[in-house]
C-alpha positions in Angstrom: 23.8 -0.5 -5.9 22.1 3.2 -5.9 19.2 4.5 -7.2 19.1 6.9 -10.3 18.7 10.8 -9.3 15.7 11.9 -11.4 15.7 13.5 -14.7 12.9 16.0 -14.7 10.3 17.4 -12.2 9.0 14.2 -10.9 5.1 13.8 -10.6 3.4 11.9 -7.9 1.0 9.2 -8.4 -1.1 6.8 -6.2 -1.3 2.5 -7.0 -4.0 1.0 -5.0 -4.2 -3.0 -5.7 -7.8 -4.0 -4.5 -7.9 -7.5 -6.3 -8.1 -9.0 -3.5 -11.2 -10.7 -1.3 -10.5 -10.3 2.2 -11.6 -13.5 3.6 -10.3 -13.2 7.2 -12.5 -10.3 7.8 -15.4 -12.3 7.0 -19.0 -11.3 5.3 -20.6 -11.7 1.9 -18.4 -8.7 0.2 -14.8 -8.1 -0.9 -13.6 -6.4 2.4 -13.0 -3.0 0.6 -16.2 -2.5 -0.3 -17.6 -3.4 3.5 -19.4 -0.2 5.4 -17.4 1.1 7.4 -18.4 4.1 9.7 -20.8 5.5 6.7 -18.7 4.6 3.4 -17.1 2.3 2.1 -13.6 0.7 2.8 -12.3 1.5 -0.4 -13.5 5.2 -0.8 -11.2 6.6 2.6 -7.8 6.0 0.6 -9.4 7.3 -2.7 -10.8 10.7 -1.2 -7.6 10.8 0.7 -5.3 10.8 -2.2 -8.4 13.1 -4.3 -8.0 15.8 -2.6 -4.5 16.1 -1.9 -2.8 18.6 -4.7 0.3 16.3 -4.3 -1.1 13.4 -5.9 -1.8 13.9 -10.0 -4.2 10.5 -10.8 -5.1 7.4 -8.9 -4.9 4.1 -10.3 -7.2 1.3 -8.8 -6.4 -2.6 -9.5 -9.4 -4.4 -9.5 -9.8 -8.0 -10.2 -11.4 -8.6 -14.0 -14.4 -10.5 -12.0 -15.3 -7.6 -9.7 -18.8 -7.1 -9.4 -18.6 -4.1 -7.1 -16.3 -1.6 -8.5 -19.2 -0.4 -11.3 -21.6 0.2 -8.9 -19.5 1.5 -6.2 -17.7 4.2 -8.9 -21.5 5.9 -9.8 -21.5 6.7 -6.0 -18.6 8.6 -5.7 -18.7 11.7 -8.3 -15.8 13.1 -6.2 -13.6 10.9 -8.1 -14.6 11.8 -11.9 -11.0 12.5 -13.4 -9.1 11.7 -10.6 -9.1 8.1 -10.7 -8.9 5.6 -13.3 -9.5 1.4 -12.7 -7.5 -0.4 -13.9 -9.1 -4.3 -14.3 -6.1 -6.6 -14.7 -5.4 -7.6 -11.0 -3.3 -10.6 -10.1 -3.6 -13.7 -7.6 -1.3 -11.8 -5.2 -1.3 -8.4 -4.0 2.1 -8.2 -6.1 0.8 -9.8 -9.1 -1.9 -6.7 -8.9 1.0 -4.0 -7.7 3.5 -5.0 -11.0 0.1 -5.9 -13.8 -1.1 -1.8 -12.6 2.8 -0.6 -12.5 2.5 -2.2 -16.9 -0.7 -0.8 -17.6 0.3 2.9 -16.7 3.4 2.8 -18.4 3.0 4.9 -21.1 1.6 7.6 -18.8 4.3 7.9 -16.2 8.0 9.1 -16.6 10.8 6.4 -14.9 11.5 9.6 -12.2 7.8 9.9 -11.2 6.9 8.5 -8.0 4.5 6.0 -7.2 2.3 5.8 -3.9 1.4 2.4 -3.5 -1.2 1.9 -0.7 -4.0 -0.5 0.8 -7.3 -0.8 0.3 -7.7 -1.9 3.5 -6.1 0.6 5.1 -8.6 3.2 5.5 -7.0 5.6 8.4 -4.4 7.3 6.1 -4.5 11.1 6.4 -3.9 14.0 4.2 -1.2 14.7 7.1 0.5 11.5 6.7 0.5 11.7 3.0 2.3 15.4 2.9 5.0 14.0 5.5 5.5 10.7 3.4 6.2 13.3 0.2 7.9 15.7 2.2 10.7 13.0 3.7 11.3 11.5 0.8 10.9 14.4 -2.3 14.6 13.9 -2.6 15.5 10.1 -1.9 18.1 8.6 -3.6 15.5 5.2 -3.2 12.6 5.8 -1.9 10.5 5.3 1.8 7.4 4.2 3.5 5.2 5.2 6.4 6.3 2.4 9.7 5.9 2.4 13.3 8.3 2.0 15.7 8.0 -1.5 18.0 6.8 -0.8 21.2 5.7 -4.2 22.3 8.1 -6.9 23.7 8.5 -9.5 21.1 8.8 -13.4 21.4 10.1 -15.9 19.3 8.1 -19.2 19.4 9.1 -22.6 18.8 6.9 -23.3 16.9 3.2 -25.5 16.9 1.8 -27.0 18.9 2.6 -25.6 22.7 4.4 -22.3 21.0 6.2 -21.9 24.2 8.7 -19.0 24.0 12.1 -19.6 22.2 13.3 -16.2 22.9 12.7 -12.6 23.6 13.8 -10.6 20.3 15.3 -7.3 20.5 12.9 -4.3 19.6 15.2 -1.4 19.5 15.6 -1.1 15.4 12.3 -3.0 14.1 9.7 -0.9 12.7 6.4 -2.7 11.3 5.8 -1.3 7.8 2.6 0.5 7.1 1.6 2.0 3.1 2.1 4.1 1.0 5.0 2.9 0.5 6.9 5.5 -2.2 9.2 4.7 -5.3 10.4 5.8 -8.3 7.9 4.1 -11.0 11.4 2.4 -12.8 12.7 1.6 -9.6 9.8 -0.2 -8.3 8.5 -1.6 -11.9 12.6 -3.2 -12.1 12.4 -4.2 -8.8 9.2 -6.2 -9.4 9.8 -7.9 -12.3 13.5 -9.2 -11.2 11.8 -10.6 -8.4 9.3 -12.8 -10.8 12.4 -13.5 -13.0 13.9 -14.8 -10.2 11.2 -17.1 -8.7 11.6 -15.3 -5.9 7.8 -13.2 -5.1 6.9 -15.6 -2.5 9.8 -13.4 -0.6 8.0 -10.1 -1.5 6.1 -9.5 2.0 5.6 -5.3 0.5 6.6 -3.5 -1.9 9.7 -2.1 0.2 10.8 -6.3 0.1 11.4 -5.9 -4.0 13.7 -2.8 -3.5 15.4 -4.6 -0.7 15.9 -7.4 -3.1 18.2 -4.9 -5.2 20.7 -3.7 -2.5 18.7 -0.9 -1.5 17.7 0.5 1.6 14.7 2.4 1.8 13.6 5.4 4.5 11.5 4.8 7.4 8.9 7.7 8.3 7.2 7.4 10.9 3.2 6.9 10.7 0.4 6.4 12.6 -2.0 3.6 14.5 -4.7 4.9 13.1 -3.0 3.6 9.5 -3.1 -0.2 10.8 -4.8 -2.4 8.1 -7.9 -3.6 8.3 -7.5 -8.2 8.6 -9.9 -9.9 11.2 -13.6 -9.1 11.3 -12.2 -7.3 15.2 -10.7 -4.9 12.7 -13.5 -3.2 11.6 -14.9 -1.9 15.3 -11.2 -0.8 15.9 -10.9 1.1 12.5 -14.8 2.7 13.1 -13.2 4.3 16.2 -10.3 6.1 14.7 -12.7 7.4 12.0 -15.0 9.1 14.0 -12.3 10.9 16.0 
């Protein structure tokens, strides 16, 4: 299977599902709204993606029960026009990726691109961004920002001693970071055969769903300071690579 060529001078937009509550990071908040280095979680992607002349609008999935986003929004005047909330997030992170990818669809062409990227991943750069666009302005599919495996990589056998089962080959695996960038009716298709098919449980990232289709999507390669934000350790890590 291949991907359609696009029609028309394809526009770029960022997806940012934030319906989520972070639990593993711990405190009283949904993670993306936690302080981190100054501002919140949340507000690095969204002035990231702002300011970049690349991206035309900025769609934010929130959950219908957030109590933050109102109060967090009359903070950040930088982001009058630019972004729009969208308040129909899902139980999953892919529930929230494919109720946003509906709610916009009268706004976007089935050619334009959509950049969809975590909250919790607050390191993403306005360097990044441009080489994410610039690899893939072109794609037949589509891409996303990875890193290359450097570590040695065991297999366990599983609980409770998870003794080693086997050293696994690193040479080809990449760990996936976001954005990860697709044609809107690529990605919307992609999405919704998936929960057709029962099969969503098997959707790890967005990348998973085009998988699912046949479809190999580009690798570019990204940046440790792009790691996502999980375990309340996190947070210290993440402060670091801000104030550099």
């Amino acid at each position: 299977m291949t991907a359609s060529a696009p029609s028309h001078q394809a526009r770029h937009f960022a997806l940012i599902p934030a319906a989520g509550i972070g639990a593993r990071v711990g405190g009283n908040i949904p993670k993306q709204y936690l302080p981190l280095a100054g501002k919140p979680m949340l507000q690095y992607a969204l002035d990231t993606f702002a300011v970049s002349a690349a991206i035309a609008h900025t769609f934010l999935v929130v959950s219908a029960e957030d109590g933050y986003i109102d109060d967090f929004l009359a903070t950040q005047p930088q982001l009058a026009g630019k972004l729009t909330v969208l308040r129909n997030g899902g139980a999953t992170r892919q529930d929230s990726v494919l109720n946003g990818l509906q709610a916009i669809k009268a706004q976007l062409g089935a050619d334009d691109w959509v950049l969809v990227h975590d909250a919790a991943r607050p390191g993403l750069t306005a360097e990044l961004l441009e080489r994410l666009i610039t690899a893939l302005h072109d794609d037949e599919v589509g891409g996303l920002l990875a890193l290359p495996v450097v570590d040695t990589l065991k297999r366990s056998g599983g609980a409770p001693e998870h003794r080693v089962q086997a050293t696994v080959a690193r040479a080809a695996l990449w760990a996936a970071q976001t954005p990860q960038m697709f044609r809107y009716g690529l990605l919307t298709r992609a999405l919704e055969q998936a929960h057709a098919q029962n099969r969503v449980g098997d959707i790890t990232d967005d990348a998973s769903a085009i998988e699912m289709l046949g479809l190999q999507p580009k690798l570019v390669e990204g940046s440790p300071r792009n790691f996502k934000v999980t375990l309340a350790h996190d947070v210290a890590l993440a402060e670091l690579f801000l104030k550099t």
